[in-house]
C-alpha positions in Angstrom: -12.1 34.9 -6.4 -11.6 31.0 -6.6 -7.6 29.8 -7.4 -8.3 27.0 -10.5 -5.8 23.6 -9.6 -5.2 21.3 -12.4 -3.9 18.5 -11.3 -2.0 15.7 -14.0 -0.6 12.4 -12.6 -1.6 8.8 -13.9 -4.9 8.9 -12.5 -8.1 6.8 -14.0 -6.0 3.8 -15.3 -7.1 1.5 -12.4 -3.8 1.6 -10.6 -4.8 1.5 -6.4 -1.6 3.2 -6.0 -2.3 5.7 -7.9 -5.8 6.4 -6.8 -4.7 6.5 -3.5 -1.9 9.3 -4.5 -4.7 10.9 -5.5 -7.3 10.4 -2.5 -4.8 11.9 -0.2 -3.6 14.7 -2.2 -7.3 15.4 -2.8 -7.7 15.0 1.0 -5.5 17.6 1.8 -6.0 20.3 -0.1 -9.7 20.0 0.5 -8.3 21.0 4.8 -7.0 24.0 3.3 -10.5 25.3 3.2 -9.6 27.6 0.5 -11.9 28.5 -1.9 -10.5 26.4 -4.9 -11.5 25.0 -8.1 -10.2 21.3 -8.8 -10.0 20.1 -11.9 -8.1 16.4 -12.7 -6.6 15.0 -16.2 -7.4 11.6 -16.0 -7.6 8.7 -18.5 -11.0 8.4 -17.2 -13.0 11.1 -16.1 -15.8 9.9 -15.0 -14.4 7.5 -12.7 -12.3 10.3 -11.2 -15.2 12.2 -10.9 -17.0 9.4 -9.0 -14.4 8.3 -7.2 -13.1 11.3 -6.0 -15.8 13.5 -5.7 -14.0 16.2 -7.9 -14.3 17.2 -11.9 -12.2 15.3 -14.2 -10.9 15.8 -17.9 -9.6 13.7 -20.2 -5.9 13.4 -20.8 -5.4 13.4 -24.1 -5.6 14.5 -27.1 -3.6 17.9 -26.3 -6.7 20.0 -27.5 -9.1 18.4 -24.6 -6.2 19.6 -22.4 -6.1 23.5 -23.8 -9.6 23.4 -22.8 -8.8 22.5 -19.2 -6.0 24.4 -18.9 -8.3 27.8 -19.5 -8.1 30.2 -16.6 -5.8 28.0 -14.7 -3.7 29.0 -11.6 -2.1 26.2 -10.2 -1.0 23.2 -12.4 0.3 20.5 -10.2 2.0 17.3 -11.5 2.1 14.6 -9.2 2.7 13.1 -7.5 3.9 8.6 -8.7 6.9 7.8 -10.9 5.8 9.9 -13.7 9.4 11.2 -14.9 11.1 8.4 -15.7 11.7 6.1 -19.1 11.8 2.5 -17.8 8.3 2.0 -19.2 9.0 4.0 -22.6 10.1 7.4 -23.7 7.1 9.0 -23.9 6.5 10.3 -20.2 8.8 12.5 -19.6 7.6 14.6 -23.0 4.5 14.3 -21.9 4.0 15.4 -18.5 6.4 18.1 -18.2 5.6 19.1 -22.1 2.2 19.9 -20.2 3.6 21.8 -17.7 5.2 23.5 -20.7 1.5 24.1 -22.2 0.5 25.2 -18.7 3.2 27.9 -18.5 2.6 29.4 -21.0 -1.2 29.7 -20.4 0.0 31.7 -17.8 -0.2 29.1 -14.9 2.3 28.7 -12.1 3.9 24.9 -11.8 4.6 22.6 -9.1 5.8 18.9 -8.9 4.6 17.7 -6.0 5.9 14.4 -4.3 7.3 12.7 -7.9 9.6 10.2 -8.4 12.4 10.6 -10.6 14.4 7.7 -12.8 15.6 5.9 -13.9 16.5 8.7 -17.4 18.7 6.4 -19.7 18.1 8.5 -22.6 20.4 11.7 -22.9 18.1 13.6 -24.6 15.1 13.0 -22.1 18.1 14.0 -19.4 18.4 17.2 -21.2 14.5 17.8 -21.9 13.9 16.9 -18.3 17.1 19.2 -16.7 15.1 22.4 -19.0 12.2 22.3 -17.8 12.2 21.3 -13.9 14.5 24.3 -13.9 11.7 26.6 -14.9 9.2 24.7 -11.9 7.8 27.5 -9.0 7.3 24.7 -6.7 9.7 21.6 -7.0 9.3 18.6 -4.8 10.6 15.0 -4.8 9.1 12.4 -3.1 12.8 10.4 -2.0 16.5 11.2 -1.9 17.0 8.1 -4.6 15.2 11.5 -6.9 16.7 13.8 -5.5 20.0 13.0 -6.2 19.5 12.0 -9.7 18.2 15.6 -10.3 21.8 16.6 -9.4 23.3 14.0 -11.5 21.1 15.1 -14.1 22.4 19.1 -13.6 19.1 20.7 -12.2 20.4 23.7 -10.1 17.4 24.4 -8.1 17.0 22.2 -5.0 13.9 20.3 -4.7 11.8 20.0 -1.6 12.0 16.4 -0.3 8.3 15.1 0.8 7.5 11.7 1.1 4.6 10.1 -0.6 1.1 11.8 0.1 -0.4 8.2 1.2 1.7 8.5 4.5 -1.2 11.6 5.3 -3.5 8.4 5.5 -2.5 6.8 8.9 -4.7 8.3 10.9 -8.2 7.3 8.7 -8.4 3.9 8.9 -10.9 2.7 11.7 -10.1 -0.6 12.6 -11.8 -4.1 10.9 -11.3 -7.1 10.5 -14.2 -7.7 7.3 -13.7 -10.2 5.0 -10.1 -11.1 6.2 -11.0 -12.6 9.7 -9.4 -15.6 10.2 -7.9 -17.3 13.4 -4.3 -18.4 11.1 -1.8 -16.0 10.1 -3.2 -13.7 7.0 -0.7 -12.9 4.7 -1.2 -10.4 2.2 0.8 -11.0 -1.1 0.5 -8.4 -3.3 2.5 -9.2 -6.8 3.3 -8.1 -10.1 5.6 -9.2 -13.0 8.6 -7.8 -13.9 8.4 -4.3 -16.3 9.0 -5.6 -19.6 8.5 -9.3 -19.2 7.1 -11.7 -21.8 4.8 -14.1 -19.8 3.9 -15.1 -16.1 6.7 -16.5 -14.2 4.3 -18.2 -11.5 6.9 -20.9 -10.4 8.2 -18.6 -7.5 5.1 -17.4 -6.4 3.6 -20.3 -6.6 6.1 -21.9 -4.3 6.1 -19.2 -1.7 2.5 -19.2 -1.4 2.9 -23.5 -0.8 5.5 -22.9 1.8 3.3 -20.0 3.5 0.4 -22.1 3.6 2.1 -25.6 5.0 5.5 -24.3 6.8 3.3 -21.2 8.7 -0.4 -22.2 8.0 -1.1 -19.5 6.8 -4.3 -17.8 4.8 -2.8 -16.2 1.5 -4.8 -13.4 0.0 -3.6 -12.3 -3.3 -3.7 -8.4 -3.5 -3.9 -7.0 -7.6 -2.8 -3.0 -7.0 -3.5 -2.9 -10.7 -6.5 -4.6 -12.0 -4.8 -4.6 -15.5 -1.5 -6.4 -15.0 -1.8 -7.7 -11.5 -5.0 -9.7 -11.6 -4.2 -11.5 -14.3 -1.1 -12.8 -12.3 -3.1 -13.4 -9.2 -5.9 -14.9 -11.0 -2.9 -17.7 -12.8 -1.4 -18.5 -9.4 -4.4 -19.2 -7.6 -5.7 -21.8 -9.8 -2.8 -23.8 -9.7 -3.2 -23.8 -5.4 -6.3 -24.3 -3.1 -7.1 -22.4 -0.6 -6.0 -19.2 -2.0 -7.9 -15.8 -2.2 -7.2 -12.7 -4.9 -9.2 -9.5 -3.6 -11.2 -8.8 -6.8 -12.9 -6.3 -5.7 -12.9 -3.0 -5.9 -13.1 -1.2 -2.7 -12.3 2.8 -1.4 -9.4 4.1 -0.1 -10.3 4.2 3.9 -12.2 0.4 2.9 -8.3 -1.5 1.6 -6.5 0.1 5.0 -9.2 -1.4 7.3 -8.5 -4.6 5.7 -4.8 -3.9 5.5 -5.0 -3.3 9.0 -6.3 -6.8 9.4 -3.7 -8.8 8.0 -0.4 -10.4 10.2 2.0 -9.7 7.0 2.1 -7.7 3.6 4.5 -9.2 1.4 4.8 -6.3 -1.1 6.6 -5.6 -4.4 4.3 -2.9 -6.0 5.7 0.3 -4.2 1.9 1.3 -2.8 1.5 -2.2 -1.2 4.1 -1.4 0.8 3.2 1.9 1.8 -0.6 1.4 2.6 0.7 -1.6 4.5 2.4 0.8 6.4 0.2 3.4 7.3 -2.4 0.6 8.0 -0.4 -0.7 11.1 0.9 -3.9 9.6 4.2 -5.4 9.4 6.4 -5.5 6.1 8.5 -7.4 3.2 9.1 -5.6 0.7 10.8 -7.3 -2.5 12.0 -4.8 -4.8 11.7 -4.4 -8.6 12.9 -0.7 -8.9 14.7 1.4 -7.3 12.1 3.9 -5.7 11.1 0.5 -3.9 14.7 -0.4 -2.3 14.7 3.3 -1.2 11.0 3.0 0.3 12.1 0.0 2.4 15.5 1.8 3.3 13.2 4.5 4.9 11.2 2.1 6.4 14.5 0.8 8.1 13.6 -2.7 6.7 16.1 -4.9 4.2 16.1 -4.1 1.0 17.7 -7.3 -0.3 15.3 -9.7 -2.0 14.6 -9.0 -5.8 12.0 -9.7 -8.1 13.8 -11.2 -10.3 15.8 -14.0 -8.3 14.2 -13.6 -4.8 14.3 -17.2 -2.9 10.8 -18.3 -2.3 12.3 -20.4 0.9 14.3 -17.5 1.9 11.0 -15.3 1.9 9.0 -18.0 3.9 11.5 -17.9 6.3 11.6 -14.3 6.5 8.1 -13.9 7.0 8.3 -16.7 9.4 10.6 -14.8 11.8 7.9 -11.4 11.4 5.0 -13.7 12.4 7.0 -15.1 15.5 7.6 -11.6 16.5 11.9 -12.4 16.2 12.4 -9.3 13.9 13.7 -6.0 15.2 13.7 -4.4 11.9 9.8 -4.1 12.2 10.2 -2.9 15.8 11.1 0.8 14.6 8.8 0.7 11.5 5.9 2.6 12.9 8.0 5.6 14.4 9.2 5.2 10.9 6.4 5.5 9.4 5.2 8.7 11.9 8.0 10.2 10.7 7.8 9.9 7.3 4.1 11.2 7.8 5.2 14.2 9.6 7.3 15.3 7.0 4.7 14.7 4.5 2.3 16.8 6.3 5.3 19.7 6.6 5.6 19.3 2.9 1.5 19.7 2.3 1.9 23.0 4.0 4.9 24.1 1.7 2.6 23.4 -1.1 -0.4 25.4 0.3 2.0 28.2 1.2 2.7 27.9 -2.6 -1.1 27.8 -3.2 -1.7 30.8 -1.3 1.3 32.8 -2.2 -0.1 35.9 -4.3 2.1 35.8 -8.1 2.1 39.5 -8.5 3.2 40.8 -5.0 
């Protein structure tokens, strides 16, 4: 008889990182070769369900979700930042309230891969603390989460698995498409502080001058989230020449073959950097959050530059060094990145373990 897996994330809001979350999880449990039923919440189904390749269901409102929820076995949350209330309260109620909802349709839980944090709120501490407690199958994607469970009082210890996407190195094929160029290409992949009024172009706008004249470089502007991002890219092109923003919309295995093309990824969305990574390329992160400082401190790369007073020279020069191969840091980065992989895939086979595992005996 088939096992039903509902699976709940941020999926069908045209964040890349996300999508690609979901292409590997997707991608993994379809090697299981067990005889499963997928279903996805997304806030649009059916570009899940072309996408993907798998049935989707809306979101929201909570009755669409009863509906999906019917005869379910497995309901999987994960994995992204989805507990955390930097970008409002409301996440935290919602995605583990569903897990509630799933419970008590007589479904077994897992968090798989999730960031935690920043909680501010004491009563989302507390909401969050009950219910993780009461997960079959609890997993964290970085110690940064981990630890803040602790902080937070959940007793049960979570599994630590790094980010699904680090399953992808091995399926990109190699290309150099529309990216070929004989000067350095330098991938910049942007985005604007959470909660900021405005674009604040000035610093990007100088960093992509001084990576075009000081290293002759090609720029190619990289929007993870064709909402928020492109709008940004879109601003700082026009004020340069020369510049490129990727507008369109390509698959998973398609952005890490072009990835694997490029000299540089200059990264502040946390999936930028870790597609860069499994693509082959080399790495500088500037960080926004602190599941990005923690990314590039498993990466064994500095984790200095912020987002919100980074030094467009001091970046240039940075990037400078990677391009003249005078950086050791990105030396270790793909046994890094093997090893984070590994311990993904050990994770994978915790969760189908899970999957497998028979409730009633």
């Amino acid at each position: 008889m088939k096992k039903k897996i509902v699976i709940s994330g941020y999926y069908g809001f045209n964040n890349l990182g996300d999508e690609a979350i979901l292409h590997a999880l997707l991608q993994e449990i379809r090697n299981w070769e067990e005889d499963l039923e997928i279903l996805v919440l997304s806030g649009d189904p059916d570009f899940t369900s072309r996408t993907h390749g798998v049935a989707g269901a809306q979101r929201w409102p909570l009755s669409r979700v009863k509906e999906a929820l019917e005869n379910c076995d497995i309901f999987l949350t994960g994995g992204g930042s989805l507990l955390q209330d930097k970008t409002g309260f409301k996440s935290i109620p919602y995605y583990l309230g569903l897990t509630d909802l799933a419970r008590r349709k007589g479904a077994r839980n897992a968090l798989i891969c999730c960031g935690i944090g920043p909680i501010s709120r004491p009563y989302l501490k507390w909401f969050a603390r009950w219910q993780l407690e009461k997960m079959d199958f609890l997993s964290v994607r970085d110690s940064f989460s981990r630890e803040l469970l602790q902080t937070i009082g959940v007793q049960q210890e979570p599994h630590l698995i790094p980010d699904p996407v680090f399953l992808l190195h091995n399926t990109n094929t190699g290309g150099e498409g529309e990216l070929s160029s004989p000067r350095p290409r330098i991938i910049i992949a942007p985005r604007s502080l959470p909660g900021a009024v405005g674009l604040n172009l000035d610093p990007w706008i100088d960093l992509c001058t001084r990576l075009q004249q000081d290293l002759e470089g090609e720029v190619v502007l990289w929007p993870l989230h064709s909402g928020e991002d492109r709008e940004l890219c879109r601003a700082i092109s026009s004020h340069l020449q020369g510049i490129t923003v990727m507008e369109n919309s390509y698959s998973i295995p398609r952005y890490l073959e072009m990835l694997q093309a490029a000299d540089l990824i200059i990264g502040v969305r946390l999936h930028a950097l870790i597609m860069g990574a499994v693509s082959g390329a080399s790495l500088l992160g500037i960080s926004y959050d602190p599941k990005v400082k923690s990314l590039l401190e498993d990466l064994g790369l500095s984790s200095d530059l912020e987002l919100d007073n980074f030094s467009p020279e001091e970046v240039a020069v940075r990037a400078g060094k990677i391009l003249r191969g005078d950086c050791e840091e990105q030396e270790q980065l793909p046994s890094r990145v093997a090893s984070l992989g590994k311990k993904s895939r050990q994770g994978m086979q915790l969760l189908r373990d899970f999957v497998r595992r028979d409730p009633h005996g």
